[in-house]
C-alpha positions in Angstrom: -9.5 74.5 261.9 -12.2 75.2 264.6 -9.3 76.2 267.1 -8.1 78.9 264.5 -11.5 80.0 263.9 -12.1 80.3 267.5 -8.9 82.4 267.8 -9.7 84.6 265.2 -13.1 85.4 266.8 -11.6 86.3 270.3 -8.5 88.6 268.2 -11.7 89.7 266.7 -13.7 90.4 269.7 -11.0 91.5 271.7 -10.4 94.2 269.1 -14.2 95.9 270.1 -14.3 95.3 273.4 -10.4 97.6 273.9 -11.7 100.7 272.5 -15.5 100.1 274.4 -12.9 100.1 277.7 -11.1 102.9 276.6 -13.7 105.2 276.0 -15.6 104.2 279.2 -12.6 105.1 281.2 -12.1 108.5 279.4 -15.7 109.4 280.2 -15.4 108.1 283.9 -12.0 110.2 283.9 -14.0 113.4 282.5 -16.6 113.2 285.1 -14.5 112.5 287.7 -11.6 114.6 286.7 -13.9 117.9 286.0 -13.5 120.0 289.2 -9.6 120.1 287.7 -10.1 119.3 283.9 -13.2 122.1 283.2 -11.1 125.1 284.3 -7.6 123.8 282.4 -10.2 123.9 279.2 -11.7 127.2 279.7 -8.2 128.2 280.2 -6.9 127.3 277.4 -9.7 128.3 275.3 -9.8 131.9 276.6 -6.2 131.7 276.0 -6.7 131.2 272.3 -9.2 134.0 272.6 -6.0 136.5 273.8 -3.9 135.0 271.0 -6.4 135.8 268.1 -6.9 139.4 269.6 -2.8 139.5 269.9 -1.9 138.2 266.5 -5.3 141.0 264.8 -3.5 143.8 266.8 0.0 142.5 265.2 -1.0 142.3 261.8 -2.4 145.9 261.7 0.2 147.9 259.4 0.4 151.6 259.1 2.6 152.6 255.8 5.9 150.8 257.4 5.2 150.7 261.1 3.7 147.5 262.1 2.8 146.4 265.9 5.0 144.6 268.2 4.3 141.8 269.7 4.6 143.4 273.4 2.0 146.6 272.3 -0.2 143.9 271.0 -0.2 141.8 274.0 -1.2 145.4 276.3 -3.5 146.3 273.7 -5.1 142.6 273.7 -5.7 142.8 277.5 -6.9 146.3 277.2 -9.7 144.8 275.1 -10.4 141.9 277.5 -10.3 144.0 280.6 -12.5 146.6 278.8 -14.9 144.2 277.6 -15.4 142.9 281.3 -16.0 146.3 282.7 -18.7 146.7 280.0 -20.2 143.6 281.4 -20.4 144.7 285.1 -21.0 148.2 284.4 -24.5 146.7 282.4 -24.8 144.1 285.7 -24.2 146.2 287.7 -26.2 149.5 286.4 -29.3 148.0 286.4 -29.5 146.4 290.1 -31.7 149.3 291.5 -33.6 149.4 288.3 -34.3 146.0 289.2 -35.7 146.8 292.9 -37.8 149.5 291.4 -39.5 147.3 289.3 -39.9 144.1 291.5 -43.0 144.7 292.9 -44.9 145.4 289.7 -43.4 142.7 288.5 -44.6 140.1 291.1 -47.7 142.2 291.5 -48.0 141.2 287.7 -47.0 137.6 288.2 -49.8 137.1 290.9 -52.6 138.4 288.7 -51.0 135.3 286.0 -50.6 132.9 288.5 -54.5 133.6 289.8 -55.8 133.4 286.4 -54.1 130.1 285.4 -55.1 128.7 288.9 -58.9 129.3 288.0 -58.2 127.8 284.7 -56.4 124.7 286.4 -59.2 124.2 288.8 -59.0 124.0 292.7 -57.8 121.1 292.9 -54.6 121.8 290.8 -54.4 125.2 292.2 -54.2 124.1 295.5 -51.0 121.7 294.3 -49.7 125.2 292.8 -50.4 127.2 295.3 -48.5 124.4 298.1 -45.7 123.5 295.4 -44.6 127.6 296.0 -45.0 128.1 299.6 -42.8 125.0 299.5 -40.0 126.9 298.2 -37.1 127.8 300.9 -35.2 130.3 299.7 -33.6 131.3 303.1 -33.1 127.6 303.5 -31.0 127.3 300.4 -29.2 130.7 300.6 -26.1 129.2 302.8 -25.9 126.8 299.6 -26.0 129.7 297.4 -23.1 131.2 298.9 -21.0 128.4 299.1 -21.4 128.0 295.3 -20.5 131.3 294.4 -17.4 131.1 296.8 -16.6 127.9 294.8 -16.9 129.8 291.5 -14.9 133.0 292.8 -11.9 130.4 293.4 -12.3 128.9 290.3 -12.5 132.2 288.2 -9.4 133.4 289.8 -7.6 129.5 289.3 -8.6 130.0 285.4 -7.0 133.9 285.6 -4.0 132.0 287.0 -4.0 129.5 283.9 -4.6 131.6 281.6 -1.3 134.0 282.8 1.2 130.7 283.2 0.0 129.3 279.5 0.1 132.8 278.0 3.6 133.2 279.1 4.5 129.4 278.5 3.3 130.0 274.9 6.9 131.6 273.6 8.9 128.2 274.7 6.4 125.4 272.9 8.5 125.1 269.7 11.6 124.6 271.6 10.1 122.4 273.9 8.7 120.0 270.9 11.9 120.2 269.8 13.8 118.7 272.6 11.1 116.3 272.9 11.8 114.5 269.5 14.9 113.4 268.0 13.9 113.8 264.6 13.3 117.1 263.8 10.6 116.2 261.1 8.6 114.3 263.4 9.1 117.5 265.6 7.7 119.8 263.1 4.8 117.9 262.1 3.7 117.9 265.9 4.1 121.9 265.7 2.0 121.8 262.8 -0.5 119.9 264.4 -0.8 122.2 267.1 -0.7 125.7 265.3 -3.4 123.6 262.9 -5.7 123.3 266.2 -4.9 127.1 267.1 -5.7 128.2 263.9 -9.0 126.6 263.3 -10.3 127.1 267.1 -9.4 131.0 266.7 -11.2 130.6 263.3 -14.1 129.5 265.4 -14.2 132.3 267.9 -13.9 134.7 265.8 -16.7 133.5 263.1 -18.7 132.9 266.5 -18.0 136.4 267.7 -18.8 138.1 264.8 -22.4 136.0 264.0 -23.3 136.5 268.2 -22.4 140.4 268.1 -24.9 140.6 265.1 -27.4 138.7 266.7 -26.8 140.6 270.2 -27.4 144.1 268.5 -30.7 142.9 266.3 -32.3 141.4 269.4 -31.5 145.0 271.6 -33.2 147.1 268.8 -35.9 145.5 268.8 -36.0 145.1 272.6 -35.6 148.7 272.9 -37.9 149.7 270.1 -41.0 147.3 272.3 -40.0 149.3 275.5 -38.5 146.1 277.0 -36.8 146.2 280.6 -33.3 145.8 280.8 -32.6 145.5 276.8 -28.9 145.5 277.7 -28.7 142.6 280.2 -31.0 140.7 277.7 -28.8 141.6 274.7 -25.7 140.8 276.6 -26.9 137.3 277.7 -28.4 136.9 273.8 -24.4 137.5 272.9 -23.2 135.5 275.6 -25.9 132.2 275.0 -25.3 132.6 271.0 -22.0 130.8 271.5 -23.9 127.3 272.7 -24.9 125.8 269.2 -28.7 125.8 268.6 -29.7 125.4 272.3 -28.8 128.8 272.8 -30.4 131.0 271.1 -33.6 128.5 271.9 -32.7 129.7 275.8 -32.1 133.6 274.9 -35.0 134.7 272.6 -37.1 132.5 275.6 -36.2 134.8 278.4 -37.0 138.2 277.2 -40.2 136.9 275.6 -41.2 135.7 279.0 -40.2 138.7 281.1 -42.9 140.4 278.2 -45.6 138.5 279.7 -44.7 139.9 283.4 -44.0 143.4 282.3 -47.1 143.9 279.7 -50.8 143.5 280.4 -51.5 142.3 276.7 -50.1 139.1 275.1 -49.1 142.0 271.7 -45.4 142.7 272.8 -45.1 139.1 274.0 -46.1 137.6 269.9 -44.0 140.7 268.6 -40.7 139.6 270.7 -41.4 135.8 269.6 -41.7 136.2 265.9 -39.3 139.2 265.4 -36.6 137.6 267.8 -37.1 134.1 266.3 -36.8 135.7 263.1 -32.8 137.4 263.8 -31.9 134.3 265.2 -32.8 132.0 262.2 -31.8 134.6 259.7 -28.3 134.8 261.0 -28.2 131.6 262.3 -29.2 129.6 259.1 -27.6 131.8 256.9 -24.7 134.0 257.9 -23.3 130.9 260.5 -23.4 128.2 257.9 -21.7 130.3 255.0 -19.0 131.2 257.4 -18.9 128.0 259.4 -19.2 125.5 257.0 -16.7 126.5 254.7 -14.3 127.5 257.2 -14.6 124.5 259.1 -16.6 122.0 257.5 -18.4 120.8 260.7 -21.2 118.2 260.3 -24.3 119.8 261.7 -25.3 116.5 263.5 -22.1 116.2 264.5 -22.3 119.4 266.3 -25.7 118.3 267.9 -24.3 115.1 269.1 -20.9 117.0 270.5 -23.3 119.4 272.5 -25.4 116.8 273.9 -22.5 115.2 275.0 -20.3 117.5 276.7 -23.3 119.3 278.2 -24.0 115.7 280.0 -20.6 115.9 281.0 -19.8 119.4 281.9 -22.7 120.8 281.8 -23.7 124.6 280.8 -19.5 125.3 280.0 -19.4 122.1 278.2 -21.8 123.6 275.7 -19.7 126.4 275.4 -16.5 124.1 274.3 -18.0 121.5 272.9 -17.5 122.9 269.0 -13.8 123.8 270.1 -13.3 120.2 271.6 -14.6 118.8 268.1 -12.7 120.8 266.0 -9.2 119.3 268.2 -10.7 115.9 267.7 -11.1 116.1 263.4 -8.0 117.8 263.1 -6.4 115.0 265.3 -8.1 111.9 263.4 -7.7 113.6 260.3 -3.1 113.5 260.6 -3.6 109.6 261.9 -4.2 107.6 259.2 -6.1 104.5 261.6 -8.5 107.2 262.3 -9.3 109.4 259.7 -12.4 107.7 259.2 -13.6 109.6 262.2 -12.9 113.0 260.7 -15.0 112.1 257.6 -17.9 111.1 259.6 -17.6 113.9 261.8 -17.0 116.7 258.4 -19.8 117.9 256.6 -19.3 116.7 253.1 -16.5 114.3 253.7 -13.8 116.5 252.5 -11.2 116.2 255.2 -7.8 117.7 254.4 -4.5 116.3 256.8 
């Protein structure tokens, strides 16, 4: 009787410690495995992003003309490849607006850092003072430039990604098909996957719509304070809005510091904080939820725990996918039946539909 007992114990423990393995090696594999898995992901998440804009452009209808596929495709990439100049021409426009205003603006940060030395002391000063004549930037600069060859090469190894899965999207059906001789088991693995699609376009474009809000609110009221470079800020407002709760922390703090630089009272500094503060929570706690929670019925913590996460693993990108990674993994759990439990604790009211 002991023996059995014994043997049951071991099935028992045996059946914890396999999936404690499993998921150790799948995070050992994402770390190690990031230089090649991180740009496969964005790839395939900024090929969603040209799907949803090809499939809007198709569905437009005008009395009995509707748009082909192929004029929806040009007109998709028009829209990405306008969009990017947008970005540089904004970058880029405001580089000798930025030279100009350098020197007031370190003139301005010398007259803070002198006043918060005297208020630290001379002791402390002195640590501050060292602690930035410490700083080689010439030192670091071959660093610098080694990184942004690194990210050049993996910008245009994305573009390449992007291209082969764009094209490879036509033959997926009849690839699923030849990999499954019944044809039902087949079409259930297409439905899986156009599920995913469907619900990680949902999310881009929900996300899209609540961060282009949030982008314009934040530039009228940068412009209406008198704030430098209201377009780069509302750009990088847009652009952080799509990291979950984090980000628009990070974008309403940047602005509101570069106040303090660029003013010589603390006024447009509170203004910025309370009225920037107050966009993001407004849209943020009401717009997002009404159109994220019922289109996707996230669990908030959920969210929290699947930014923590992939930003430990991926860092600043793995923010930016970690709300399209959880979607894959509820929709996945929710069509196998051994874990389903998973998608429930990972939905926000437990409603999970396979």
């Amino acid at each position: 009787m002991s023996r059995i007992s014994d043997q049951q114990s071991s099935i028992h423990a045996s059946g914890i410690a396999l999936p404690i393995i499993a998921f150790g090696i799948i995070v050992i594999g994402l770390i190690y495995g990031r230089p090649f898995l991180l740009p496969l992901a964005l790839a395939i998440f900024l090929c969603n992003i040209m799907e949803a804009m090809v499939q809007g452009f198709s569905s437009v209808k005008l009395w009995d003309f509707r748009v082909p596929r192929w004029l929806a495709t040009l007109l998709g990439l028009a829209t990405v490849g306008l969009g990017v100049y947008l970005i540089f021409t904004v970058l880029l426009g405001q580089v000798d607006a930025i030279n100009a205003t350098l020197p007031r603006y370190l003139s301005r940060f010398q007259t803070i850092a002198g006043n918060l030395t005297e208020w630290l002391g001379p002791d402390r000063s002195a640590r501050v003072r060292s602690a930035i004549a410490g700083i080689d930037v010439m030192g670091r600069l071959p660093t610098l430039i080694a990184s942004t060859q690194s990210m050049i090469i993996t910008v245009l190894l994305i573009i390449a990604y992007v291209a082969f899965l764009f094209v490879e999207r036509e033959h997926v059906g009849t690839k699923i098909a030849a990999m499954f001789s019944d044809p039902r088991q087949a079409a259930n693995v297409s439905k899986l996957l156009e599920e995913i699609s469907h619900s990680v376009r949902r999310y881009i474009w929900f996300k899209t719509i609540v961060s282009v809000l949030t982008g314009v609110a934040c530039y009228a009221v940068l412009r209406f304070e008198g704030v430098d470079f209201a377009e780069t800020w509302a750009l990088l407002i847009f652009i952080l809005n799509y990291i979950p709760n984090i980000g628009s922390i990070i974008a309403v703090a940047f602005p509101c510091l570069l106040a303090l630089v660029q003013f010589d009272s603390l006024k447009p500094f509170l203004v910025l904080v309370i009225s920037l503060t107050a966009i993001q929570v407004a849209i943020g706690s009401v717009l997002e939820p009404m159109l994220m929670g019922k289109g996707l019925n996230m669990s908030p913590f959920a969210i929290i725990l699947s930014l923590s996460f992939w930003g430990l693993i991926w860092g600043i990108v793995g923010m930016f996918l970690s709300v399209p990674i959880l979607v894959i993994i509820m929709i996945v759990c929710a069509h196998v039946p051994s874990w389903r439990w998973i998608a429930v604790a990972l939905s926000r009211d437990g409603s999970v539909t396979a």
